[in-house]
C-alpha positions in Angstrom: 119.5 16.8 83.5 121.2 16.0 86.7 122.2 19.3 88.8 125.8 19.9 89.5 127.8 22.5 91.0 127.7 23.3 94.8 125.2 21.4 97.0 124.4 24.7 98.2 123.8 25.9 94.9 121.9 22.6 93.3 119.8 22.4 96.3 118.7 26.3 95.8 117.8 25.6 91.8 115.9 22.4 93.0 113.6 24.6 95.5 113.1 26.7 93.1 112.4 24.4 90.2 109.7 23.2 92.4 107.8 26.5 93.0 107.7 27.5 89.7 105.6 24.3 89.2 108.3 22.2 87.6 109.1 18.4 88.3 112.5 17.4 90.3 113.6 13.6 90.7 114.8 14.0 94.5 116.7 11.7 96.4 115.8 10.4 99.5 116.7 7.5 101.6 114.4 5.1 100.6 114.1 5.3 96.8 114.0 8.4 94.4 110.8 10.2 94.4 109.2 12.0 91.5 108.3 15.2 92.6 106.1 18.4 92.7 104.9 21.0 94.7 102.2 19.7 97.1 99.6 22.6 97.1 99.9 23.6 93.0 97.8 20.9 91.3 98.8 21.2 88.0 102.7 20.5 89.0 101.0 17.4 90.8 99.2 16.6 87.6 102.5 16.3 85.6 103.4 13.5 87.9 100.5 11.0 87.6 100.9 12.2 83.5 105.1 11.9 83.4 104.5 8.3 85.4 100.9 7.2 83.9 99.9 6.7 87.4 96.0 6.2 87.9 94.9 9.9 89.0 93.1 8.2 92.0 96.2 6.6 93.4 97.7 9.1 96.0 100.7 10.3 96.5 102.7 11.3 99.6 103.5 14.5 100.5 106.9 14.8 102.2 107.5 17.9 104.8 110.6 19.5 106.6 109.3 18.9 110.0 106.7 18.0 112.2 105.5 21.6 112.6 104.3 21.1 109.0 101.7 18.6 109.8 99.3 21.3 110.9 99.4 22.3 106.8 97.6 18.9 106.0 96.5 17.2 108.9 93.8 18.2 111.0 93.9 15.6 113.9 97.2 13.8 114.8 96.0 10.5 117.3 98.6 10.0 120.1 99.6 6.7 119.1 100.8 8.7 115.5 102.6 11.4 117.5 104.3 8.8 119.1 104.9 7.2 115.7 106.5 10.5 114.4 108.6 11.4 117.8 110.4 7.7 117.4 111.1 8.1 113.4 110.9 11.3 111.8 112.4 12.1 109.9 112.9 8.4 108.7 111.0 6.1 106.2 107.4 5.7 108.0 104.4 7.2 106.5 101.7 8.6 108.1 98.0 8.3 106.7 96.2 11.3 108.9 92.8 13.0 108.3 93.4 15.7 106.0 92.5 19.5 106.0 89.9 20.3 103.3 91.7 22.7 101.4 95.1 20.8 101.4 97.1 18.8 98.7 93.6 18.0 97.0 95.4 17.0 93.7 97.4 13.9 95.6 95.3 12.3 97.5 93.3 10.7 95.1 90.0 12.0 96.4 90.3 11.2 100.0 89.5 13.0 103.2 93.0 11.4 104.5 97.0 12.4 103.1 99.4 10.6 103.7 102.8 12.9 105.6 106.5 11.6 105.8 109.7 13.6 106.7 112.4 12.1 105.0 116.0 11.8 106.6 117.8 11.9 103.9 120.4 15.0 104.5 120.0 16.3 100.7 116.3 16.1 100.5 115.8 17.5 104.1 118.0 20.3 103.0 115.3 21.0 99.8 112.0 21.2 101.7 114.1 23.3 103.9 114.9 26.0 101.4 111.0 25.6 100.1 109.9 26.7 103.1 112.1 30.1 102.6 111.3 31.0 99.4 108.2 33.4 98.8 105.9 31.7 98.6 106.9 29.2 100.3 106.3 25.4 99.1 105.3 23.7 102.2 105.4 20.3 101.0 106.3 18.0 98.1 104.2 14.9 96.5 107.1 12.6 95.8 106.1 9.2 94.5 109.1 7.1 93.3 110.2 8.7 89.9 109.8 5.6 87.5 106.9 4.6 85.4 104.4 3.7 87.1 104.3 0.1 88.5 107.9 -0.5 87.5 110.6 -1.5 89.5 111.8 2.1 91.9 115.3 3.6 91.4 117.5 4.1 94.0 120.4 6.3 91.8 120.1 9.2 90.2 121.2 7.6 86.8 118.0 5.7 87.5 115.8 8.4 87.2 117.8 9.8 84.6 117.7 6.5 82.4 113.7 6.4 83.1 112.4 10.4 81.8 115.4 11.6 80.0 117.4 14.8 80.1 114.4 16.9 80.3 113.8 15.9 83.7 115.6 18.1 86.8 117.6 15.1 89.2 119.2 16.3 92.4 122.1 13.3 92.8 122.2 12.3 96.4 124.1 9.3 95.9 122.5 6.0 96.2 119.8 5.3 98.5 120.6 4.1 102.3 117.1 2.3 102.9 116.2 0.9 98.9 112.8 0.2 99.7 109.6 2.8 99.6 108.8 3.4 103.4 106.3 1.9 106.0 102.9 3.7 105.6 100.5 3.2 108.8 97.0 4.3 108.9 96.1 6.5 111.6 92.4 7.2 110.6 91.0 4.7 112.3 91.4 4.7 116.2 94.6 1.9 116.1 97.7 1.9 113.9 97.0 -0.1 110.9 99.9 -1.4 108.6 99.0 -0.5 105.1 102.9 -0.9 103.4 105.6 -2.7 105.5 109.3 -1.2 104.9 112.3 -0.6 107.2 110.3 0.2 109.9 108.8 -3.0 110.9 106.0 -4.0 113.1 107.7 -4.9 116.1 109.2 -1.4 115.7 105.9 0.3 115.4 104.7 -1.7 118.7 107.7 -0.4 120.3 107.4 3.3 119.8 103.6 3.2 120.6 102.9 0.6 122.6 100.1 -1.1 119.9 101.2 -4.0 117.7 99.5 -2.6 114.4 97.1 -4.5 112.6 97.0 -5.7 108.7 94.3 -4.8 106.8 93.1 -7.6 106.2 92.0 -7.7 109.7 89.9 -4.8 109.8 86.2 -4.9 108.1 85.8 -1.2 107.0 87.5 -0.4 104.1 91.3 1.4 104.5 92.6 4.6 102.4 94.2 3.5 99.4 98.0 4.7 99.7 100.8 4.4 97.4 102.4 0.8 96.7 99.9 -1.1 97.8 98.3 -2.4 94.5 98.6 -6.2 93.8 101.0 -5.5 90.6 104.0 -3.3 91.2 107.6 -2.7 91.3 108.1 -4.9 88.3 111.0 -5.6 85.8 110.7 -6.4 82.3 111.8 -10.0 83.0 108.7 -12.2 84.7 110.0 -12.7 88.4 108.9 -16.0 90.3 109.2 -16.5 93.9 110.5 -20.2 94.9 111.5 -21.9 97.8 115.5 -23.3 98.1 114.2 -26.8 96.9 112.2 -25.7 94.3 115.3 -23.7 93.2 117.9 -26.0 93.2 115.1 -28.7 91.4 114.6 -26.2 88.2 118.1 -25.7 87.7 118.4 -29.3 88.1 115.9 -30.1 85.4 117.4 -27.5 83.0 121.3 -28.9 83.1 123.4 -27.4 81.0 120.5 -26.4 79.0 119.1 -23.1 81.2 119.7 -19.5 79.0 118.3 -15.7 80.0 117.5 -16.3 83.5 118.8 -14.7 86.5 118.4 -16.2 90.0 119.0 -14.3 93.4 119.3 -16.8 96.4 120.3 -16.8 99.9 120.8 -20.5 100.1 123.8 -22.8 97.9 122.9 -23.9 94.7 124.2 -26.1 92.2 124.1 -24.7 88.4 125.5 -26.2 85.5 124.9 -23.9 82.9 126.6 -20.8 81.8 123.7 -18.9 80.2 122.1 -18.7 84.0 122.9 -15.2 85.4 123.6 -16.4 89.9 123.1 -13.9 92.3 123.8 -14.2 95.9 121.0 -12.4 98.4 122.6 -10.9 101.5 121.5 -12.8 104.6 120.4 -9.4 106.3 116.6 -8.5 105.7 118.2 -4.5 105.6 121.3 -5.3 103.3 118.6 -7.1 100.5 116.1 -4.5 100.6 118.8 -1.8 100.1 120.2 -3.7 96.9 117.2 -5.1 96.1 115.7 -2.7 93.4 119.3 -2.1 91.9 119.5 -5.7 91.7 116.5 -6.3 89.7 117.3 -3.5 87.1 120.7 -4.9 86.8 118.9 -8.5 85.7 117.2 -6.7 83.2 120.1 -5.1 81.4 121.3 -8.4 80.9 118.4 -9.5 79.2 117.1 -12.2 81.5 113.8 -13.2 80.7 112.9 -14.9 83.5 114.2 -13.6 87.6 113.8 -16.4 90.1 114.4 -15.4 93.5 114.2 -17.1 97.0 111.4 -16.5 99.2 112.5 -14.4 101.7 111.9 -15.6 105.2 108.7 -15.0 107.1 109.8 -13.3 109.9 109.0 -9.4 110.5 112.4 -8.0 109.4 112.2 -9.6 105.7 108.2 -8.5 105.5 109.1 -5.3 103.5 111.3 -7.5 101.1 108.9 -10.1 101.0 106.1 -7.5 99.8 108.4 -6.0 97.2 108.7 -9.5 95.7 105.2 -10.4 95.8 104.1 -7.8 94.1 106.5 -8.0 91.5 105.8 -11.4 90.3 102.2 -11.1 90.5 102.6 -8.3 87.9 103.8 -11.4 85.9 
């Protein structure tokens, strides 16, 4: 059921939806999350169960403020405090060492959680009428509300089309961002880039002065955090990545011939046949990533089989685009 009436008014049921240990889809400004009161683990259970999401895949806990941290966290490095003075609230995840007693349930079994503040105005204004209910709710797990490794909504309809009427959805209008946020490890000594987003790495060095490093680059093993599986934000249509050439050469091949396929691309093409669904990509790295879930559910409600999209660029901008894709067509 989406919430109407009064912002005032929705905003009030939603905060209190969520302390009485009931699910909300809440919008924020990168996608939709599914979400639960941080500290009550069955509430937190009823997300990995409503998304069939692994119970060992964590989940990030979303706070009001900075002042919140000290709730979860029990060390903030400097290089993170500078992280969170530059961008919250905004779409950058923080993985910190976590208190033992807090948010056990969504963190998957790890000694780290991982804390955003989101700047979106309507879900800044729920956390801020959890904290002034009694008892408060101090923070929210909110992973994106679809099934799990499906493609993440950005519209309320969205989340209503994926769990039904039963579930609570605050409409906050579409999302500004589109794509999950940055998540940066700060567990081990340097900022590490486990999720690129919005927030890229040249934005990161910036604000702290350290050019993060991948993963890949470091030998211990990194927490696991949310969107970072090989397989994820996938449509039901199999979605393959493809140069302009390699493009242009397919639809070549098929003629007149091509049927249930859609095809999003930043570069002219040539098509022939009608049953081939064109797309153009924006040219801005920002403008695709904030259509770029939308875009993919739309292909699938028109019952293309196959997407084949355009390799994004490899420059630092398009890198949270670029990861979206990937992971999407290796889930085909």
């Amino acid at each position: 059921m989406i919430l109407d009436g009064t912002l005032e008014a929705s905003v009030q049921a939603a905060a209190v939806a969520l302390q009485q240990g009931r699910l909300l889809g809440l919008p924020t400004e990168t996608v939709y999350g599914l979400a639960a009161d941080s500290d009550n683990d069955a509430a937190v259970a009823q997300i990995f169960a409503a998304k069939g999401r692994p119970a060992n895949h964590p989940l990030i806990v979303h706070v009001a403020d900075a002042a919140a941290i000290t709730r979860y966290a029990k060390e903030v490095p400097v290089f993170a405090q500078q992280l969170i003075d530059a961008f919250w609230p905004g779409p950058l995840t923080l993985i910190l060492p976590r208190l033992p007693h807090a948010a056990k349930a969504s963190t998957g079994g790890q000694d780290s959680v991982g804390l955003r503040c989101p700047s979106h105005p309507v879900a800044h204004a729920v956390l801020q009428a959890c904290q002034q209910l009694d008892p408060p709710v101090w923070g929210v797990s909110a992973p994106s509300a679809n099934k799990f490794g499906r493609v993440s909504p950005t519209t309320a309809e969205h989340v209503a089309t994926e769990f039904g009427e039963e579930l609570l959805v605050l409409d906050g209008g579409a999302c500004e961002v589109g794509i999950e946020s940055t998540i940066v490890d700060c567990t081990r000594g340097v900022p590490v880039l486990l999720r690129p987003g919005a927030i890229t790495r040249d934005d990161i060095a910036h604000a702290c002065g350290q050019r993060p490093l991948s993963k890949e680059e470091l030998s211990a093993n990194t927490p696991r955090a949310s969107g970072t599986l090989l397989a994820h934000y996938a449509p039901n249509a199999k979605v393959r990545l493809m140069d302009a050439r390699q493009l242009q050469s397919a639809l070549d091949i098929l003629g007149s011939e091509g049927k249930n396929i859609a095809v999003y691309h930043r570069s002219p093409l040539k098509c022939t046949a009608k049953g081939i669904a064109l797309r153009a990509m924006p040219q801005q790295a920002l403008a695709t990533a904030r259509e770029l879930f939308g875009t993919l559910r739309d292909f699938d409600e028109t019952g293309a089989q196959l997407i084949w999209i355009e390799t994004p660029p490899d420059t630092a901008d398009w890198e949270g685009v670029r990861d979206r894709l990937q992971r999407a067509a290796a889930a085909g």
